[in-house]
LUMDREN-459810 format. One record per residue (C-alpha): x, y, z; residue in one letter. Coordinates in Angstrom, 1 decimal. Layout:
<pts>
x y z code
X Y Z a
...
</pts>
This chain:
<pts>
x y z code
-8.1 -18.1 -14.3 x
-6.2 -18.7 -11.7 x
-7.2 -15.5 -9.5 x
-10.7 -16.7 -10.4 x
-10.4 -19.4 -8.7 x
-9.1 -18.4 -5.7 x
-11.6 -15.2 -5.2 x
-14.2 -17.6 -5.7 x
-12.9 -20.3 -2.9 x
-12.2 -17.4 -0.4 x
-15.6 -15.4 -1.0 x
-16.8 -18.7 0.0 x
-15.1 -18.6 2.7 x
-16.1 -15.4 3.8 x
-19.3 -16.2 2.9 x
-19.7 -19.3 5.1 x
-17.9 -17.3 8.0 x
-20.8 -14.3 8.0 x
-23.3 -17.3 8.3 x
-21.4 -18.6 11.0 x
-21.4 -15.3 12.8 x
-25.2 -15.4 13.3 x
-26.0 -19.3 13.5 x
-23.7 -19.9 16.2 x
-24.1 -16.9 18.0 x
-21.2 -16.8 20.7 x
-20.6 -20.3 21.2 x
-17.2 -20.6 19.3 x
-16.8 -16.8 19.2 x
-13.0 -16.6 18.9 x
-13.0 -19.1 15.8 x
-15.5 -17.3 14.3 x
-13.3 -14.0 14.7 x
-10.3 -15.6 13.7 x
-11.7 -17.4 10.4 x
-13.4 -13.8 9.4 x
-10.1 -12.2 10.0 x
-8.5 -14.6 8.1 x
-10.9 -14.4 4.9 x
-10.3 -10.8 5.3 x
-6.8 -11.2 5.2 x
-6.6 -13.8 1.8 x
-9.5 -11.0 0.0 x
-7.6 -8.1 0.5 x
-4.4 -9.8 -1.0 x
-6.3 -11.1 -3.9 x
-8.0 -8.0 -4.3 x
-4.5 -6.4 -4.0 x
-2.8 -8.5 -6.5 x
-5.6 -7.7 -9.3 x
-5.9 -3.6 -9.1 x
-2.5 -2.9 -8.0 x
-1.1 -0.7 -10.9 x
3.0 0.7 -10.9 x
4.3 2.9 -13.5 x
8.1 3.3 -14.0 x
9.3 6.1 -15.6 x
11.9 9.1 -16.4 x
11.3 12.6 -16.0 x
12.9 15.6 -15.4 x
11.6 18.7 -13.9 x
8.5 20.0 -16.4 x
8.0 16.8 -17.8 x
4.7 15.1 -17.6 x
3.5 11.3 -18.0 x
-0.1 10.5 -19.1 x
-1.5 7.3 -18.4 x
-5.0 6.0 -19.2 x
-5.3 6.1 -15.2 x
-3.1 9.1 -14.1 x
-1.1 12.0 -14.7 x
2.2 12.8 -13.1 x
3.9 16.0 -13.4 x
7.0 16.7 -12.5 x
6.3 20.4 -11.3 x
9.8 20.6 -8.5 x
12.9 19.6 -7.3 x
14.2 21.4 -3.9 x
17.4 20.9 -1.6 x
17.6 20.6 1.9 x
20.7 20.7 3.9 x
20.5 18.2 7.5 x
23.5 17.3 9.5 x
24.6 14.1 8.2 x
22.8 14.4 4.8 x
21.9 16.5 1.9 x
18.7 15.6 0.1 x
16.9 16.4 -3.0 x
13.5 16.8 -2.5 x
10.9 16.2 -5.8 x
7.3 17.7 -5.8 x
5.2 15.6 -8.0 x
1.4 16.4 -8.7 x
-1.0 13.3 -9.5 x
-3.8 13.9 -11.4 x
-6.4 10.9 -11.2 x
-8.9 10.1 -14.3 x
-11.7 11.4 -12.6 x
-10.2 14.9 -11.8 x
-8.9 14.7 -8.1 x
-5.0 15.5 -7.6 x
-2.4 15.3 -5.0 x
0.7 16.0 -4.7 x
3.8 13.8 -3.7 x
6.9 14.7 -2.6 x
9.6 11.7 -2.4 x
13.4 12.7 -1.6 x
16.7 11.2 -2.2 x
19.0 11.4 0.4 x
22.6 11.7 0.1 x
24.7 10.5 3.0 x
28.2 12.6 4.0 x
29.9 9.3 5.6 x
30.0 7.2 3.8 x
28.7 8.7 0.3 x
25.3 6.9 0.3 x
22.1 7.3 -1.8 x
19.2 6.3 -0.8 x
15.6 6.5 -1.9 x
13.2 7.7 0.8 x
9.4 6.9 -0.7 x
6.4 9.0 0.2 x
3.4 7.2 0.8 x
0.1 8.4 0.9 x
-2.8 5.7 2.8 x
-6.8 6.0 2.9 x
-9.1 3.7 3.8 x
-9.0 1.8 0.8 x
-5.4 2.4 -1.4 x
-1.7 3.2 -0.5 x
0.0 5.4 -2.6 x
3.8 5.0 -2.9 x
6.4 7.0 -4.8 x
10.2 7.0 -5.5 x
12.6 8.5 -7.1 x
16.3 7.8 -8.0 x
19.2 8.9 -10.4 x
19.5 8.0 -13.9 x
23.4 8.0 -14.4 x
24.7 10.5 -17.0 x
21.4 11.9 -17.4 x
19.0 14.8 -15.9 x
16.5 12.8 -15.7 x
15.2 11.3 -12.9 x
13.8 7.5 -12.5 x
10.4 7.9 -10.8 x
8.3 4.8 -9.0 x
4.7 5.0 -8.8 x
2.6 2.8 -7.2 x
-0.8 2.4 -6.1 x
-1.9 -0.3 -3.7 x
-5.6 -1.0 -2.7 x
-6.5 -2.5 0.3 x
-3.4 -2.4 2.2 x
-4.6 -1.1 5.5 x
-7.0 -4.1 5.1 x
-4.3 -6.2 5.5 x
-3.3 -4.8 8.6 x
-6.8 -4.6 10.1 x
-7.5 -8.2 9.1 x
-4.4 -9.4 11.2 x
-5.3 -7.3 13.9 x
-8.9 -9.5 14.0 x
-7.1 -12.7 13.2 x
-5.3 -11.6 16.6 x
-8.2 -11.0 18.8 x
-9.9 -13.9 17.9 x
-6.6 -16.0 19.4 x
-6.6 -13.6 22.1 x
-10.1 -14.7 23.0 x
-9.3 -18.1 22.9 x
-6.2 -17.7 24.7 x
-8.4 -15.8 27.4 x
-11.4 -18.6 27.7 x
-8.7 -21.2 28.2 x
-7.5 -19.3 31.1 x
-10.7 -19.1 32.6 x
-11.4 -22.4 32.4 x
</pts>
């Protein structure tokens, strides 16, 4: 109800800032930029916090895990040898519900000095969802904990900061003039 709420006070928003756009023409041009970029901005959280989706599993090489969205498959795991650490190196295969796959390949990394794990996550961005995936040990176990996580709208974020910027850079720059 709650989300409801808000998605409808900031279509509104972004409803009242398109009208602004072509009422007031350029006459308060860097609010108007600035406004739009920020109902970009609050939509593309909202719109983020309803379709995100994470699944949180263990597999070991072979296995597979169906969801009603996806498939994972754990088809690999490789080594690679650096200078300071060794890491392990897991090819995964994504199969969305509508047919389309791609693979994803998130490493561990162990450090020589001193002995440290970490998790490096592959992430895989489009125009309109991230794609992010981890792995990690499972202690006493084969298996492997795998992260998956898919994000939409996150390089809407970005852009909509980027307006929210111009638009105070405009202003900043009008000021100046004056």
């Amino acid at each position: 109800m709650i989300n409801s709420l808000l998605l409808t006070f900031i279509f509104y928003l972004f409803l009242i800032t398109l009208r602004d756009f072509f009422t007031q023409k350029f006459s308060n041009l860097s609010q108007n930029i600035a406004h739009f970029g920020f109902s970009l901005f609050l939509l593309s959280i909202i719109f983020n916090n309803i379709f995100s989706s994470e699944v949180i599993t263990n597999l070991k090489v072979g296995d597979t895990f169906q969801s009603e969205k996806f498939k994972i498959y754990f088809e690999d795991l490789s080594q690679k040898k650096e200078k300071n650490f060794e890491s392990l190196i897991g090819k995964f295969v994504i199969e969305n519900s509508d047919g389309d796959s791609h693979i994803m390949e998130p490493e561990l990394r162990i450090y020589n000095q001193p002995n440290i794990v970490t998790s490096e996550a592959f992430i895989k961005t489009n125009f309109f969802s991230d794609r992010f995936m981890t792995m990690n040990y499972v202690q006493n176990q084969e298996h492997l904990n795998v992260r998956y996580q898919v994000k939409p709208l996150m390089i809407w974020i970005w852009i909509s900061v980027i307006i929210i910027v111009t638009g105070g850079l405009i202003s900043v720059i009008k000021k100046n003039e004056n």
